[in-house]
C-alpha positions as a Markdown table, in Angstrom:
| # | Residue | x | y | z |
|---|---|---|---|---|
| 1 | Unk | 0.0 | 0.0 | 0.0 |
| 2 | Unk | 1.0 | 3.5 | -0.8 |
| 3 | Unk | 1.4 | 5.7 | 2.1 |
| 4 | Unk | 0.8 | 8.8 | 0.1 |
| 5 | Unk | -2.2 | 8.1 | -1.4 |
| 6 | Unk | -3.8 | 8.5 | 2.5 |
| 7 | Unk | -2.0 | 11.7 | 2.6 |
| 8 | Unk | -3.7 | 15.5 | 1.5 |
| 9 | Unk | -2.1 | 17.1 | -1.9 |
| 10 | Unk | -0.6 | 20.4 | -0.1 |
| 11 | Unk | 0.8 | 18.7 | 2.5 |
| 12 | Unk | 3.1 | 15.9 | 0.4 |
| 13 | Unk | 3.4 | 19.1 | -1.7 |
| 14 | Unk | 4.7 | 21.4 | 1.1 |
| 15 | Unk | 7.2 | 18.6 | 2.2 |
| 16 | Unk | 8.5 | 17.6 | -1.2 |
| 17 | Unk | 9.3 | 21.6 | -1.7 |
| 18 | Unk | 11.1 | 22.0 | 1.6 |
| 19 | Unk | 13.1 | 19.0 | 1.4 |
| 20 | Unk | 14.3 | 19.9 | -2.0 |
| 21 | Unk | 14.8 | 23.6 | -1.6 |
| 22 | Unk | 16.7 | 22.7 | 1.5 |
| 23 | Unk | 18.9 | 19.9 | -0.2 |
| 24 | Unk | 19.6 | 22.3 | -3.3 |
| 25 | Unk | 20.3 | 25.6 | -1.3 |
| 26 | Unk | 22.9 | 23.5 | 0.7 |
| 27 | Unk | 24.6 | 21.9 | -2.0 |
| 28 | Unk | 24.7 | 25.4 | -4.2 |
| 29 | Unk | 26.2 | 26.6 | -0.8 |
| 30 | Unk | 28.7 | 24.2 | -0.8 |
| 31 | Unk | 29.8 | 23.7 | -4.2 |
| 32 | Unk | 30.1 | 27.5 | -4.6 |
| 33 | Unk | 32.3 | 27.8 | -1.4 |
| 34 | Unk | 34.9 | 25.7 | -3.4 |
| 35 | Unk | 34.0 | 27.1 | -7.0 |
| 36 | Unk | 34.4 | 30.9 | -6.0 |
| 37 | Unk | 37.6 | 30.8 | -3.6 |
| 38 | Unk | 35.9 | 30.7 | 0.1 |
| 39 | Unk | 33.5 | 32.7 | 1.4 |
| 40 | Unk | 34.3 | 36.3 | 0.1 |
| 41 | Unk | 34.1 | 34.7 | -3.1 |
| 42 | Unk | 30.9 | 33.3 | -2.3 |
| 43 | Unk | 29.3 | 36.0 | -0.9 |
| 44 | Unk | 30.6 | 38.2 | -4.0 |
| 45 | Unk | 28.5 | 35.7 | -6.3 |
| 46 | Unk | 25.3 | 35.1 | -4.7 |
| 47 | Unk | 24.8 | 37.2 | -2.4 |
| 48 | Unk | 25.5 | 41.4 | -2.3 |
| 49 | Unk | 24.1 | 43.8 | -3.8 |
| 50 | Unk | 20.7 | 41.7 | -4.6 |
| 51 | Unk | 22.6 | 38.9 | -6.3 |
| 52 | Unk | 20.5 | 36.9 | -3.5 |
| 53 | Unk | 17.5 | 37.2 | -5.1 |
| 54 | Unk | 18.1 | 35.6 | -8.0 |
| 55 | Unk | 20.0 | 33.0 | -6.5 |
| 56 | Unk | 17.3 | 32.0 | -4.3 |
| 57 | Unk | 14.5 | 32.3 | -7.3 |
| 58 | Unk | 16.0 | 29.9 | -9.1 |
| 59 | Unk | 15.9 | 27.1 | -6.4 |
| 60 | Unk | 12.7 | 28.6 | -5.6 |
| 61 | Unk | 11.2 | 27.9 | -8.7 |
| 62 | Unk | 13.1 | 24.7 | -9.2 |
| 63 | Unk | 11.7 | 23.7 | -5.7 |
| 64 | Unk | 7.9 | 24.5 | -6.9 |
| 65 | Unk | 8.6 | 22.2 | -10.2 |
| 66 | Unk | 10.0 | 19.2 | -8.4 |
| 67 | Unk | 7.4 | 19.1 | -5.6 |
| 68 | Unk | 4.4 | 19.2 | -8.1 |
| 69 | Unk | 6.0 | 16.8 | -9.8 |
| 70 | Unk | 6.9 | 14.3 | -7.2 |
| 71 | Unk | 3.4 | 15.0 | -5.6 |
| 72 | Unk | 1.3 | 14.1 | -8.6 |
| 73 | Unk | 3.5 | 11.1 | -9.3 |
| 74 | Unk | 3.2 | 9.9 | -6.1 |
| 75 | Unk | -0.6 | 10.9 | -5.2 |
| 76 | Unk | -2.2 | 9.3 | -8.7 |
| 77 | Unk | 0.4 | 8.0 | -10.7 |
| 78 | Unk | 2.3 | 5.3 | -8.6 |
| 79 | Unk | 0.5 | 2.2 | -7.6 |
């Protein structure tokens, strides 16, 4: 039995964005740490002088994408 089928379409939703947006923000993070010489480097890329909000509409968005997805798969899609 499917445990997500039980389950309401925002919540699986809200909890498929999080996870993701968390997961991607982290690794973005990370990788650019090492990509753009430490954390000056870092902060010069994503995040002064409203670099930021880019930066975080793009995982934003990506976030949205992949949690409707992974929520309609799961909710009526997967047996």
């Amino acid at each position: 039995m499917n445990q997500y089928k039980n389950a309401s379409f925002l919540k699986l939703f809200i909890r498929f964005t999080i996870i993701f947006f968390i997961v991607v923000a982290l690794i973005k993070t990370f990788t650019g740490f090492f990509m753009f010489d430490g954390l000056e480097g870092l902060k010069n890329e994503y995040f002064i002088d409203g670099k930021w909000q880019p930066f975080l509409k793009t995982i934003w968005l990506m976030s949205m994408m992949y949690g409707l997805l992974m929520t309609v798969y799961y909710k009526f899609i997967k047996k």
